[in-house]
PAKOL-999169 format. One record per residue (C-alpha): residue in one letter; chain; x, y, z. Coordinates in Angstrom, 3 decimals, decimal comma, padded with zeros to 6 digits. Example, Ala and Ser with C-alpha at 12.3 -4.5 7.8 and 13.67 -1.06 7.14 Angstrom:
REM residues 2
{r A; A; {012,300; -004,500; 007,800}}
{r S; A; {013,670; -001,060; 007,140}}
//
This chain:
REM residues 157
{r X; A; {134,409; 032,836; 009,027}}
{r X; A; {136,660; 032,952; 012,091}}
{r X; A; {138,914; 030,256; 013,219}}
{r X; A; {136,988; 028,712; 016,381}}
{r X; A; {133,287; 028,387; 014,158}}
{r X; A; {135,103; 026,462; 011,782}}
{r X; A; {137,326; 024,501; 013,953}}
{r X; A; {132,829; 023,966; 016,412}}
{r X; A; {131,594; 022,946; 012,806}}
{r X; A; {134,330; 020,278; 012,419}}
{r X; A; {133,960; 018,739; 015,120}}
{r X; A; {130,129; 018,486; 015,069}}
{r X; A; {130,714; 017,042; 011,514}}
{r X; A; {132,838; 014,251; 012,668}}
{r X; A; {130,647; 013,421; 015,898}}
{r X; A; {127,870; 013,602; 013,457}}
{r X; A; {128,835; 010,896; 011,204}}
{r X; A; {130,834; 009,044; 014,329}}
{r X; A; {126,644; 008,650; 015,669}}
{r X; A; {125,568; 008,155; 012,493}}
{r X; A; {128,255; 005,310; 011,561}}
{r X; A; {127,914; 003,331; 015,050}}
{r X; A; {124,086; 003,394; 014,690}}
{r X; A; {123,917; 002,199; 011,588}}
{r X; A; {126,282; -000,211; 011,985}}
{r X; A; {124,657; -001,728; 015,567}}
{r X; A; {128,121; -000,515; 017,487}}
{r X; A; {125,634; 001,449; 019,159}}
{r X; A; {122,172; 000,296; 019,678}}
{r X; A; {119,290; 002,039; 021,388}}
{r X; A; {116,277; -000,295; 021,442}}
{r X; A; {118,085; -003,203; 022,414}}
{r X; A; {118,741; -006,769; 020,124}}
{r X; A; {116,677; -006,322; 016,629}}
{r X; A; {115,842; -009,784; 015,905}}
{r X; A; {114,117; -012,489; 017,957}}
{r X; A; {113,090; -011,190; 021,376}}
{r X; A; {112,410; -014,655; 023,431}}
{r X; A; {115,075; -016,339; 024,644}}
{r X; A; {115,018; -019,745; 025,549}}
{r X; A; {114,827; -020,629; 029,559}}
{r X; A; {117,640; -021,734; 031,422}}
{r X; A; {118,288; -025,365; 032,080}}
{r X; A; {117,654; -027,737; 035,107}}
{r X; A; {120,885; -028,275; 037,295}}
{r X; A; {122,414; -032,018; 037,921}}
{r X; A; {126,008; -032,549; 039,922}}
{r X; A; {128,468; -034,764; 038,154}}
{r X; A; {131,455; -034,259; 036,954}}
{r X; A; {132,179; -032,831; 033,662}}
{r X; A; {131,331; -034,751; 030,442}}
{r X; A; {128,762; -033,536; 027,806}}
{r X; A; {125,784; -032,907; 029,084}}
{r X; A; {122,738; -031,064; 028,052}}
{r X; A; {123,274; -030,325; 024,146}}
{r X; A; {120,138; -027,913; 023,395}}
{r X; A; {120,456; -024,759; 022,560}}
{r X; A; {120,206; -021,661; 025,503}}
{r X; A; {119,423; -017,946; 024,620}}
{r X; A; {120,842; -014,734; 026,557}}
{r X; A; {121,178; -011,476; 025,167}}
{r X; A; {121,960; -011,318; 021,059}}
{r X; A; {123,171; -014,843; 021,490}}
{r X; A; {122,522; -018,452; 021,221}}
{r X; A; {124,850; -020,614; 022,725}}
{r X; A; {125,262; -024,476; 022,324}}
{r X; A; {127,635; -026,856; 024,631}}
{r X; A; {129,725; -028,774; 022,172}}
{r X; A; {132,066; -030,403; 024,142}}
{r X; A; {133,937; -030,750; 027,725}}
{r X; A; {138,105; -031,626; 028,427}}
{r X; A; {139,656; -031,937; 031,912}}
{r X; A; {143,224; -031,777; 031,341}}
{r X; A; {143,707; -032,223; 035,144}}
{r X; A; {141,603; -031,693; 038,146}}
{r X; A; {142,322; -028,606; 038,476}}
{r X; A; {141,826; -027,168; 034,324}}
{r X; A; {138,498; -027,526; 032,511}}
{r X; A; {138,457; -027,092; 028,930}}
{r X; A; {134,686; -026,408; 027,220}}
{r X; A; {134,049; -026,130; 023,472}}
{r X; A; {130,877; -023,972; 022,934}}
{r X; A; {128,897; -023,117; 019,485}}
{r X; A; {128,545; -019,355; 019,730}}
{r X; A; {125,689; -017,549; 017,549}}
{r X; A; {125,197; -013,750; 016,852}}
{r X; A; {120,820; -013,614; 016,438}}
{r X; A; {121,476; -010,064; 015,444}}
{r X; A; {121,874; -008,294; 011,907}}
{r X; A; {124,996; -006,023; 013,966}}
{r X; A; {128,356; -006,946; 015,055}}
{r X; A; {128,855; -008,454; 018,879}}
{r X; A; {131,612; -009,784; 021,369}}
{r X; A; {131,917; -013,292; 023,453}}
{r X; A; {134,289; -012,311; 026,405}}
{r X; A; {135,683; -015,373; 028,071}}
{r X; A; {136,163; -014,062; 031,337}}
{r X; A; {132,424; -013,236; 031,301}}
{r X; A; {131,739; -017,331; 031,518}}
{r X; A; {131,961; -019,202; 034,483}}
{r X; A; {131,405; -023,073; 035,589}}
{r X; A; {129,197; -023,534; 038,568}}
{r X; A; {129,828; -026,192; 041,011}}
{r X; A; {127,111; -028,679; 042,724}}
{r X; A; {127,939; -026,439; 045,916}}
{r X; A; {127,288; -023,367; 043,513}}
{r X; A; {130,967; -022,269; 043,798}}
{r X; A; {131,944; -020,707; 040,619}}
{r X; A; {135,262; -020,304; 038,515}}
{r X; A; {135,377; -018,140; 035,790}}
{r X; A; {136,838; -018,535; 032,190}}
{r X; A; {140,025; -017,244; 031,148}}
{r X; A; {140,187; -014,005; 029,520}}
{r X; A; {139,404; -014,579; 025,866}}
{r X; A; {137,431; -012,380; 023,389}}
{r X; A; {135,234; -013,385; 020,129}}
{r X; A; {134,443; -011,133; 017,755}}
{r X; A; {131,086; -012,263; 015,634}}
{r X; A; {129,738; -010,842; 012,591}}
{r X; A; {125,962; -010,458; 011,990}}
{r X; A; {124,455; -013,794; 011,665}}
{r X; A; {127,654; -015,574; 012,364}}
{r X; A; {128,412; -018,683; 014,256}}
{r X; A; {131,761; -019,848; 015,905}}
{r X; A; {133,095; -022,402; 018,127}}
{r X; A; {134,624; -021,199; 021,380}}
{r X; A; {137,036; -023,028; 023,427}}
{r X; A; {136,674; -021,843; 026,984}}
{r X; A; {139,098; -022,604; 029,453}}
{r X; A; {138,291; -022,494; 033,626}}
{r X; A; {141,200; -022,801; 035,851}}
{r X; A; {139,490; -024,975; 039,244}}
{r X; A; {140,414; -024,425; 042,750}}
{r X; A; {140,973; -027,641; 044,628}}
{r X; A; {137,782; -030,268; 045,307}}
{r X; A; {135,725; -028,259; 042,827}}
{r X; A; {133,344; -030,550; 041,146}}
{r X; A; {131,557; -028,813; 037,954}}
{r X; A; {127,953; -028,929; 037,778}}
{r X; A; {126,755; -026,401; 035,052}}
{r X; A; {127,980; -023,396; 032,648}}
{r X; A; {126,699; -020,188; 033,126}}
{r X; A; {127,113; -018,428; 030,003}}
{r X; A; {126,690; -014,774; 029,234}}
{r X; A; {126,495; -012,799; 025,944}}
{r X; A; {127,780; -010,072; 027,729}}
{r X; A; {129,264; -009,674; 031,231}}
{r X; A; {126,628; -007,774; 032,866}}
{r X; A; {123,927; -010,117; 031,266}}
{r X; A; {121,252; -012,721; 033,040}}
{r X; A; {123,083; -015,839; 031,998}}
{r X; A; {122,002; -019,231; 030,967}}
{r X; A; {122,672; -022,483; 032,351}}
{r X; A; {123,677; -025,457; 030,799}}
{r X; A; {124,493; -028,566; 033,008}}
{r X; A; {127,121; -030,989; 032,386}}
{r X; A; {126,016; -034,438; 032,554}}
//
C-alpha cells in the first residue's frame, strides 16, 4: 500500500470512532432530548422586587430548573440560587450568561458568564449572578437550557 491510502484510511478510522464515540455518548445527538418530551409551561408574570417567588418546577430543553433562592447584595447585584436537572441519559451544559432577569418594564440583564457541566440524570445547584443597571426592578427569570433555547419563566414574588 502507498503512503497517502494509508495515511485516507487513518483518518477515516479516527473520524469513524470520533462519530461513533460522540453519538453514543449524547455529545452529539440527532433526534433531539431522549427522555420526557413535554415540558412544563412557563409561569405567570408579577412585578415586585426580588424575594422567592414561584418555587415549582419549569421545563426547557433537557432541563428542569427550580428557583431556590434570591440575594440582592446591593441595588445594583442580584444573586439567584437555582436547582439545575439534566432529564437526559447524556451529558449537558448550564451557561450562565445564557440566563437573564426580566424586569416589570421587560428590560432584561443577563447572568454572568458561568458554565455547569451535568452528568446524565444529575442535579446541581447554581448560583447565578445578574449585574442591574440603575432603577431596574426584577420581575421574573428567564432561564434557558441552552442559549438559543425558548426559555422559561419563573417570577419572583
Amino acid at each position: 500500500m502507498d503512503r497517502n491510502r494509508v495515511i485516507i484510511i487513518a483518518v477515516v478510522l479516527v473520524v469513524g470512532l470520533f462519530a461513533l464515540w460522540a453519538i453514543t455518548t449524547g455529545a452529539i445527538r440527532f433526534f433531539g432530548s431522549d427522555d420526557d418530551k413535554n415540558p412544563t409551561p412557563a409561569q405567570s408574570r408579577t412585578s415586585v422586587q426580588p424575594t422567592v417567588g414561584d418555587t415549582t418546577t419549569v421545563t426547557d430543553g433537557d432541563l428542569q430548573l427550580q428557583l431556590i433562592g434570591v440575594q440582592s447584595a446591593s441595588p445594583r447585584e442580584l444573586t439567584v440560587t437555582v436547582s439545575v436537572h439534566n432529564r437526559t441519559s447524556a451529558f449537558v451544559s448550564f451557561y450562565g450568561e445564557a440566563q437573564q432577569v426580566v424586569s416589570s418594564e421587560s428590560r432584561t440583564a443577563h447572568g454572568a458568564v458561568s458554565l455547569t457541566s451535568l452528568e446524565p440524570k444529575e442535579t446541581a445547584k447554581v448560583t447565578l449572578v445578574f449585574a442591574l443597571p440603575e432603577n431596574f426592578r426584577a420581575a421574573e427569570l428567564d432561564l434557558h437550557s441552552t442559549p438559543s433555547s425558548a426559555g422559561a419563566r419563573i417570577p419572583l414574588g
